[in-house]
C-alpha positions as CSV (number, residue, x, y, z in Angstrom):
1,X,85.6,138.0,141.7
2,X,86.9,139.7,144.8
3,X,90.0,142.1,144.6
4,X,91.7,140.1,147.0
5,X,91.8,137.1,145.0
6,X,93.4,138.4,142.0
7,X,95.7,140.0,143.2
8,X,96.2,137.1,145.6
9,X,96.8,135.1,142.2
10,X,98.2,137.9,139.7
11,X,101.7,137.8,142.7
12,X,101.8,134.0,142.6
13,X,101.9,134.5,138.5
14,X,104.6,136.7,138.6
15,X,106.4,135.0,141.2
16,X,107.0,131.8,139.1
17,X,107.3,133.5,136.3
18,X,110.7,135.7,138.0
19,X,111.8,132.9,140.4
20,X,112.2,129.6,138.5
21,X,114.1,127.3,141.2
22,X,110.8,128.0,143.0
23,X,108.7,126.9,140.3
24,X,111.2,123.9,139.8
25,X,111.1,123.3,143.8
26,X,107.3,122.8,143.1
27,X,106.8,121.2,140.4
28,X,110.1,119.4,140.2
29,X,110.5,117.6,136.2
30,X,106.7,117.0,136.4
31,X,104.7,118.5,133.0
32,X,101.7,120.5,134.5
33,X,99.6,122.8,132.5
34,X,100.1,126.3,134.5
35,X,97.0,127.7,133.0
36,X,95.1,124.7,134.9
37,X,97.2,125.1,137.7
38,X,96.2,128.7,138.1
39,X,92.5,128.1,137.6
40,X,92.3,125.7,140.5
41,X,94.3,127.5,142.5
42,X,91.9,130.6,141.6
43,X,88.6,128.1,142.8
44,X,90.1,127.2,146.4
45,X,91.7,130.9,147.2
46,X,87.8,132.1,146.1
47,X,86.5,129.2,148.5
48,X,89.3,130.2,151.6
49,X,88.2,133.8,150.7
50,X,84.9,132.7,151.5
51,X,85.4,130.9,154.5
52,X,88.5,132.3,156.4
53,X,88.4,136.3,154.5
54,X,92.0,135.4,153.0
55,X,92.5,134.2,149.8
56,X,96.1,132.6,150.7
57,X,96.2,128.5,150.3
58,X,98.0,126.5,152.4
59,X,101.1,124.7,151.4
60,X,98.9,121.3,151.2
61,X,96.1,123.2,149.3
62,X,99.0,124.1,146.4
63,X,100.4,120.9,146.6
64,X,97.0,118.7,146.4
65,X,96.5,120.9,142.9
66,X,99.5,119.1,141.9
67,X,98.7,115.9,142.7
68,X,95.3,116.8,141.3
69,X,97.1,117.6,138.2
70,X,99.5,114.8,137.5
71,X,97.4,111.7,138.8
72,X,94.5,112.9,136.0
73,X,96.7,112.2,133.5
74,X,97.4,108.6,132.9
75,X,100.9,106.8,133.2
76,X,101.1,106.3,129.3
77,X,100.4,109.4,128.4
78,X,103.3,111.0,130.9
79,X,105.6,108.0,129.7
80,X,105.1,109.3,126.2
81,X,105.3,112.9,127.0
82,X,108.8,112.0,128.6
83,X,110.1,110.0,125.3
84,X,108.3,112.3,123.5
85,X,107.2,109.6,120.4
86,X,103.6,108.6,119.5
87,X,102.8,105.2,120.0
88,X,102.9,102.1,117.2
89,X,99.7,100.6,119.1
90,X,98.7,100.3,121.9
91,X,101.1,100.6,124.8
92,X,103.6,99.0,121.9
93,X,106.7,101.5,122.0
94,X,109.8,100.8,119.4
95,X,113.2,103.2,120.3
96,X,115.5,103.5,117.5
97,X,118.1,100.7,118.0
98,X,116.0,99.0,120.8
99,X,113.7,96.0,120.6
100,X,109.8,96.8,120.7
101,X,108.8,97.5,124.0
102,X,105.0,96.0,124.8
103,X,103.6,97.0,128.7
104,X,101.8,94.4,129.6
């Protein structure tokens, strides 16, 4: 892997990691897996490095990683990540001192 690249990568890292109203700005409330984040956005700055010489993604390129990102996981599986209980059966949902809840 070219130079370029990682350190390309290596200043994003460390620039969500010091400025986290950036990193909410981005990603807002959503629950993204930054090690996948960062190997995607690794693959496209390699493919721009190949095409253009510059690493640097656009602000669509790092945004269609998101999108990437959150529409492969399911709506279930982010409804139960928010309310952070496992399923009775399927898409059945019971919340103490609420009915059952059954998606249809």
């Amino acid at each position: 892997m070219n130079v370029d690249i990682l350190i390309y990568v290596n200043n994003l890292k460390e620039f969500f990691k010091r400025d986290q109203q950036a990193f909410k700005d981005m990603f807002g409330t959503l629950e993204i897996d930054k090690e996948l984040y960062f190997q995607k956005l690794t693959d496209i700055a390699s493919q721009n490095f190949e095409n253009t010489g510059t690493p640097t993604l656009s602000t669509v390129q790092m945004f269609d990683i998101v999108r990437e990102l959150t529409t492969t996981t399911s709506e279930v599986e982010q409804l139960m990540k928010v309310l952070k209980k496992e399923p009775i059966g399927p898409f059945i949902q019971i919340l103490p001192g609420f009915p059952p809840i059954c998606l249809n």
